[in-house]
C-alpha positions in Angstrom: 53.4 29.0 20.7 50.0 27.4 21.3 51.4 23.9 20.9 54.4 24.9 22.9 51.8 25.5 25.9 50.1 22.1 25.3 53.3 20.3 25.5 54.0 22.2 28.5 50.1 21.4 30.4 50.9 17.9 29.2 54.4 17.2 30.8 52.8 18.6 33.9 50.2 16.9 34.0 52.3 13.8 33.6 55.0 15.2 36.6 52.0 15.2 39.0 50.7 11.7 38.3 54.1 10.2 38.6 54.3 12.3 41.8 50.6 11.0 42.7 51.8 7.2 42.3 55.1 7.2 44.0 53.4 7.3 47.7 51.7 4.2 46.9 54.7 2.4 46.0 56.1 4.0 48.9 53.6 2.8 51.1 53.7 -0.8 49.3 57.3 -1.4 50.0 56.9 0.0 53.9 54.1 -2.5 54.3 56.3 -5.3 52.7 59.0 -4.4 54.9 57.8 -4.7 57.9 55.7 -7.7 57.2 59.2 -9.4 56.4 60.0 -8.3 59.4 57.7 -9.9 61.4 58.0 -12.9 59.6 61.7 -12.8 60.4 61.0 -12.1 64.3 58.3 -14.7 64.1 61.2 -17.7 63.1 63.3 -16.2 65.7 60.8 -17.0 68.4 60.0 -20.3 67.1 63.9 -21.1 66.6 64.8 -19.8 70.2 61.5 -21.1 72.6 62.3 -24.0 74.6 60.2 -27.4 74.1 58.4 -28.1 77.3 57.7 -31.7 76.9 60.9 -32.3 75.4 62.5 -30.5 79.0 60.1 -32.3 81.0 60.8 -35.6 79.7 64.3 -35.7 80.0 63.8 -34.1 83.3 61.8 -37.2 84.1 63.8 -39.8 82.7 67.4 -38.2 84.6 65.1 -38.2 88.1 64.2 -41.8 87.5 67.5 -43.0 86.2 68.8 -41.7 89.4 65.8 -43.2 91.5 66.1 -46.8 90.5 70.0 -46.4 89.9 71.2 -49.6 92.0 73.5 -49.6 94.8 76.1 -52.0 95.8 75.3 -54.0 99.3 77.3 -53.0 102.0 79.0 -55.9 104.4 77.9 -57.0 107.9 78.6 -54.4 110.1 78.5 -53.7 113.6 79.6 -50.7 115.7 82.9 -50.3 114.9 83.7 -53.8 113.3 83.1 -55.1 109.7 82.5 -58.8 110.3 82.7 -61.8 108.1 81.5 -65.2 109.0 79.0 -67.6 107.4 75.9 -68.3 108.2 76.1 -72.1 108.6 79.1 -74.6 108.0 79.3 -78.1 106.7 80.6 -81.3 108.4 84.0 -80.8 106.6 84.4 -77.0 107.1 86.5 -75.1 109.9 84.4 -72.3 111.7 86.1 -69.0 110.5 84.7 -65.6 111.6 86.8 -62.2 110.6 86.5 -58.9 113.2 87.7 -56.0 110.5 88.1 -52.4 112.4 86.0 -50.5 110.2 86.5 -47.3 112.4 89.2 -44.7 112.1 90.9 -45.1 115.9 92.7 -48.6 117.1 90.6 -50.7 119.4 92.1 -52.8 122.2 91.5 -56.4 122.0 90.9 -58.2 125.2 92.2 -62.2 125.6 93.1 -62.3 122.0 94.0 -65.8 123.1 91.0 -67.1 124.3 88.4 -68.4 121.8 84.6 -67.7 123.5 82.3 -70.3 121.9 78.9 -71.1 123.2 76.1 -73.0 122.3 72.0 -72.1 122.1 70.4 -75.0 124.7 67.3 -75.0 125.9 66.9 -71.0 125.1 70.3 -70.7 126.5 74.0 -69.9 126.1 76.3 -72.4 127.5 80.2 -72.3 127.2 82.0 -74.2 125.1 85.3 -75.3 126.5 88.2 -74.4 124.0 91.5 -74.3 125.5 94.5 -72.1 123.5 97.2 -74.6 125.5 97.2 -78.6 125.9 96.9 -79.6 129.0 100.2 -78.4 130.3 101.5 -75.9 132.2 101.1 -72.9 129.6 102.4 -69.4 130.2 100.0 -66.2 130.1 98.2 -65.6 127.2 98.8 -61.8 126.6 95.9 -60.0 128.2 95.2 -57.5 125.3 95.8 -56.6 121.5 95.9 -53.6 119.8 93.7 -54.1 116.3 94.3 -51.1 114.0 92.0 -49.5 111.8 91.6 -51.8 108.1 93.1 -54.8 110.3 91.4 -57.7 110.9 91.2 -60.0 114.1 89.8 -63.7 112.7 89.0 -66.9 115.2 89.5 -70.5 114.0 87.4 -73.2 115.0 87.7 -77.1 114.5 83.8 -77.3 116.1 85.2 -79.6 118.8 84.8 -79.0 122.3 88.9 -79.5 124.2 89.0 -81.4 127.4 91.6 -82.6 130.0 91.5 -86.0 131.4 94.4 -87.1 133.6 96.6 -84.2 131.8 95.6 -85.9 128.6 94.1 -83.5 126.1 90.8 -85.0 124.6 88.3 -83.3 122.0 84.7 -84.5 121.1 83.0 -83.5 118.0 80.2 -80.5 119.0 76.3 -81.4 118.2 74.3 -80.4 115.3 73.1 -76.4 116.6 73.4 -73.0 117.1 76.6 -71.4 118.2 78.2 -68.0 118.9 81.6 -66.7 119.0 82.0 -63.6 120.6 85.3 -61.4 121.3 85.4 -58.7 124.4 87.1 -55.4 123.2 87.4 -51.4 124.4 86.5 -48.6 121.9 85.8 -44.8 122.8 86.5 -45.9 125.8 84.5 -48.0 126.6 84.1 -52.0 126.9 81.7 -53.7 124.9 80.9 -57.9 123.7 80.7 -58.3 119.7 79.1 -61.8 119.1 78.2 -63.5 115.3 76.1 -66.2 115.4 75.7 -69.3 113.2 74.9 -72.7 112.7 76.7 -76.3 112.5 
């Protein structure tokens, strides 16, 4: 009987130190736990926080693109007319200057027949004579046009100036200079003098 009481003290004994231990395991594995846990939150943050250089320099690099991104020339305009001419013809070329209507309503052409030339003197404009008929009797040039919007209106020039002399048509080469042509016209209803300049 005694020895049946020592078993007895002993396996109790041995129940409360197992007892004892098992909150300090418990406690071991909380503590690991929750330190995977924040090591788990920790590589979220890292994996999910934006790079603020990285941002800002491809912020930088889209403004500048878009700063220095070049842009096509636009053509010779003036009010509502896109003009093309050069800025100075040879010996052999023929004076060409375009009047496109670059505006979205029709603009009325006055003298459509008539070519105005003039030449810089002395600080000047003078008139160049250029007839449209040969010394004859010639009927009315039409006293307007109607130029629509996209079409163009273009004046030819051989850079001689016409003459009559005893119903005889004569022309004489122009001098070396500055010239003008200019073309009269009404848009928005009003009347206005487009003139391109160049040189011969």
């Amino acid at each position: 009987m005694k020895n049946y009481h020592s078993i007895l003290i002993i396996a109790f004994i041995a129940l409360l130190g197992c007892e004892a231990s098992k909150p300090s395991l418990d406690k071991n594995s909380r503590d690991d736990s929750l330190t995977m846990q924040e090591v788990a939150a920790s590589e979220d943050e890292i994996k999910v926080e934006p790079n603020p250089s990285k941002g800002q320099a491809e912020s930088e690099t889209n403004a500048s693109s878009h700063s220095f991104e070049p842009k096509a020339e636009a053509g010779s305009n003036s009010g509502p007319w896109s003009v093309t001419a050069l800025p100075s013809y040879s010996e052999e070329e023929e004076v060409k200057v375009s009047f496109t209507n670059s505006s979205d309503e029709t603009i009325i052409l006055y003298n459509p027949m008539r070519k105005n030339v003039e030449r810089l003197k002395n600080g000047e404009w003078a008139s160049v004579n250029v007839v449209y008929c040969r010394c004859r009797p010639c009927p009315a040039p039409p006293e307007t046009r109607e130029i629509r919007p996209g079409k163009s209106y273009s004046v030819k020039w051989s850079k001689k100036e016409d003459g009559c002399n005893e119903n005889k048509f004569t022309q004489s080469e122009c001098k070396p200079g500055t010239y003008r042509i200019s073309i009269s016209y009404r848009s928005d209803g009003a009347r206005s003098v487009e003139s391109i300049e160049f040189k011969i």
